[in-house]
C-alpha positions in Angstrom: 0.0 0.0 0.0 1.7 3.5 -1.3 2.8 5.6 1.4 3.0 2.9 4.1 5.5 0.4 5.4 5.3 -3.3 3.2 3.3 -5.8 5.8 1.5 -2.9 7.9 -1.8 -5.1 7.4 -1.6 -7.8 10.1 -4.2 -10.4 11.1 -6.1 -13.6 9.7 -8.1 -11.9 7.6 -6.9 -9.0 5.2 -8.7 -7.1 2.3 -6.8 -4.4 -0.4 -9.0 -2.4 -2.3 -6.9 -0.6 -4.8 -7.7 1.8 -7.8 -5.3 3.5 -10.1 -5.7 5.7 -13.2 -2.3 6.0 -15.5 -2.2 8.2 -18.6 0.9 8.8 -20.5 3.0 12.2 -20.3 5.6 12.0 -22.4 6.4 9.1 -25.4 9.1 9.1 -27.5 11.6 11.8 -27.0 14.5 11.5 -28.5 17.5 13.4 -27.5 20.1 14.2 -30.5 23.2 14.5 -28.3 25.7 12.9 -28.3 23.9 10.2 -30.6 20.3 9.6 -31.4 18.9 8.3 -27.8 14.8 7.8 -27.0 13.7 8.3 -23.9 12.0 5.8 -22.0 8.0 7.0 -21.7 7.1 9.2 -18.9 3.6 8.7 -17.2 1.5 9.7 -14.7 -1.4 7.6 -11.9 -4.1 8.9 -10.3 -4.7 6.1 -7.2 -6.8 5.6 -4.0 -6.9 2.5 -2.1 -8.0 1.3 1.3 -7.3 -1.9 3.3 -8.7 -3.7 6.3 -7.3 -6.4 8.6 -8.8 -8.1 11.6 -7.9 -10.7 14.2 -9.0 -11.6 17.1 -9.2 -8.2 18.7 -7.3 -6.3 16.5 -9.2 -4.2 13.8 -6.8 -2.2 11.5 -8.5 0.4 8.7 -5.6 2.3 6.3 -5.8 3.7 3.3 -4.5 6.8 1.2 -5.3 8.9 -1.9 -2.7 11.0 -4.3 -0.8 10.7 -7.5 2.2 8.8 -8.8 5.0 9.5 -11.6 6.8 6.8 -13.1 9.8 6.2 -15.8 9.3 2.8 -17.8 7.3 0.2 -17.5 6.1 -2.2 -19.5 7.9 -5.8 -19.6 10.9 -3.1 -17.8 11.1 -2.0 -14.2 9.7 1.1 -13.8 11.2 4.1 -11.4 7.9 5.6 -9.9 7.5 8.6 -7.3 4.4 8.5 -5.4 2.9 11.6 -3.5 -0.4 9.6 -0.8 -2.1 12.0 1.7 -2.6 9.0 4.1 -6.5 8.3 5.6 -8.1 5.9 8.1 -11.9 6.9 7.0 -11.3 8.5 3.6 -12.7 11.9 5.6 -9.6 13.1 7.1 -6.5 13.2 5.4 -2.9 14.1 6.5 -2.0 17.5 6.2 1.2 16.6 4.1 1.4 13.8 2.0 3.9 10.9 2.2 6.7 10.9 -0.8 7.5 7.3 -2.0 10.0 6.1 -4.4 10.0 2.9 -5.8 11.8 0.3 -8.0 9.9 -2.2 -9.3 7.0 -3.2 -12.1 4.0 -1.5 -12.8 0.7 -4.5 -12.3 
């Protein structure tokens, strides 16, 4: 989940409800110096999510909301920059959001 630590959900029973909207930004530049180079393509996400875990006694509600911009992709490893204003109800948000970079491939 963007903009929290990997395995923050904990208990027997988990749920991730995740929605994200890329679009491209930039495609295909190509820089002439010193030799003919392209660019890998430049895009942008839109993305909200929110989990829920529970155990025995333990009930655990997170979630966020923000954008993403990313370099690659594809059958590649992308570089991606996420900005999440973090949420527990999706009606109060963190003042500041949480700025996330990570290594990986784009689902």
């Amino acid at each position: 989940m963007p903009g929290y630590p990997r395995r923050v959900l904990v208990g027997t029973q988990a749920v991730i409800a995740s929605h994200e909207v890329r679009f491209p930004v930039l495609r295909g530049l190509v820089l002439g110096v010193p030799a003919a180079w392209e660019t890998p393509p430049i895009g942008g996400a839109l993305l909200a999510y929110m989990g829920w875990a529970r155990d025995q006694q333990v009930k655990t509600q997170l979630g966020g909301a923000g954008f993403g911009v990313y370099i690659g992709g594809g059958f590649m490893p992308a570089l991606r920059w996420n900005w999440v204003w973090l949420t527990d109800d999706f009606h109060n948000f963190t003042r500041r959001p949480v700025m996330q970079f990570v290594f990986g491939f784009n689902y």
